[in-house]
C-alpha positions in Angstrom: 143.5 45.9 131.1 142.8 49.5 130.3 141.5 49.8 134.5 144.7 48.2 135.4 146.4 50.2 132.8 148.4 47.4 131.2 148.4 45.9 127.8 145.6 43.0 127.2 148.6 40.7 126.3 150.2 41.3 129.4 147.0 40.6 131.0 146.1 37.6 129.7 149.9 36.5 130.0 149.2 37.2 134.0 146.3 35.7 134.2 147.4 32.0 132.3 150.8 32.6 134.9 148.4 32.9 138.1 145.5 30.8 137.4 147.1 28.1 135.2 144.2 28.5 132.4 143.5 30.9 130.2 140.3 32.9 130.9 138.0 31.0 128.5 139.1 27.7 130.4 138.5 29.5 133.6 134.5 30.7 132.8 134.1 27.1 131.2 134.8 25.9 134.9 132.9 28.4 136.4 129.7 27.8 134.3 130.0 23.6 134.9 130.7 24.6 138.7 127.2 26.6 138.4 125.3 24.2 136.7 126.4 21.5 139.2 125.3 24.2 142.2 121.9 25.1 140.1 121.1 21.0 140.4 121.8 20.8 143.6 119.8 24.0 144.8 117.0 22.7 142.8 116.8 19.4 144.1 117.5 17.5 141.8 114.1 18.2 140.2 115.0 19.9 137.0 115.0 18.6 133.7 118.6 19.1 131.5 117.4 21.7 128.9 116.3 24.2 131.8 119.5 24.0 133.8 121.0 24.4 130.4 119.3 27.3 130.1 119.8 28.7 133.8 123.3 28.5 133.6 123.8 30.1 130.2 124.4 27.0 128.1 123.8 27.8 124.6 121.5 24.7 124.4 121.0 20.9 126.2 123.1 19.3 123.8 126.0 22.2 124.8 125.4 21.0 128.3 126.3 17.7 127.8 129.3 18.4 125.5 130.7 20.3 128.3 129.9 17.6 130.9 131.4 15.2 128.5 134.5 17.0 128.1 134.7 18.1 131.9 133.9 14.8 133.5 134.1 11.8 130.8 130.2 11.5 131.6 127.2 12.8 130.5 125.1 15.4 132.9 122.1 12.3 133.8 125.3 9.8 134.5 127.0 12.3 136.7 124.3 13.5 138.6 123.6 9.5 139.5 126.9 9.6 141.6 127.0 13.1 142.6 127.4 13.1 146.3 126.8 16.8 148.7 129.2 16.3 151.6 128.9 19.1 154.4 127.4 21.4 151.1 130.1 20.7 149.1 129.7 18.0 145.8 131.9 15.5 144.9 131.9 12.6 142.3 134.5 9.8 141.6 136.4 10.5 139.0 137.6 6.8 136.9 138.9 8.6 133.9 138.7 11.9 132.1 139.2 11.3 128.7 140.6 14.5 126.6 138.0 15.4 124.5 138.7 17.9 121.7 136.3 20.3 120.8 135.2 19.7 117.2 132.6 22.6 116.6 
């Protein structure tokens, strides 16, 4: 804000208006994107608590609430379907439940 010389409210404000999320739902989909690269890079070899860990999840069990919330499935059930197609990864999505954060 202060680079762009602009109030933070205004910022904020612009970025919700052109992103459609506010910037703490925006790096929540960033880290889940990274952790879903970070398995695939590592093929599929990793055990949950280090990716956890490699992509700055506070634990395993943060992991999975975030998988849980994102997906409606838990990291090991989503990485069972995961699919790379032409180095991109996709999953079938039944249902995403909305899941409210209760910490």
């Amino acid at each position: 804000a202060e680079y762009l010389n602009i109030s933070r409210k205004t910022l904020l404000r612009l970025f919700k208006k052109h992103l459609s999320l506010s910037p703490t739902e925006y790096k929540s989909i960033v880290k889940f994107r990274k952790a879903l690269i970070a398995y695939q890079d590592q093929q599929k070899t990793t055990n949950l608590a280090d990716l956890a860990y490699t992509v700055d999840y506070y634990d395993q069990s943060d992991l999975n609430f975030h998988f849980k919330q994102k997906t409606g499935q838990t990291p090991q059930e989503l990485f069972k379907v995961l699919q790379t197609i032409q180095q991109g990864l996709y999953w079938q999505v039944d249902h995403v439940p909305k899941v409210q954060d209760k910490r």
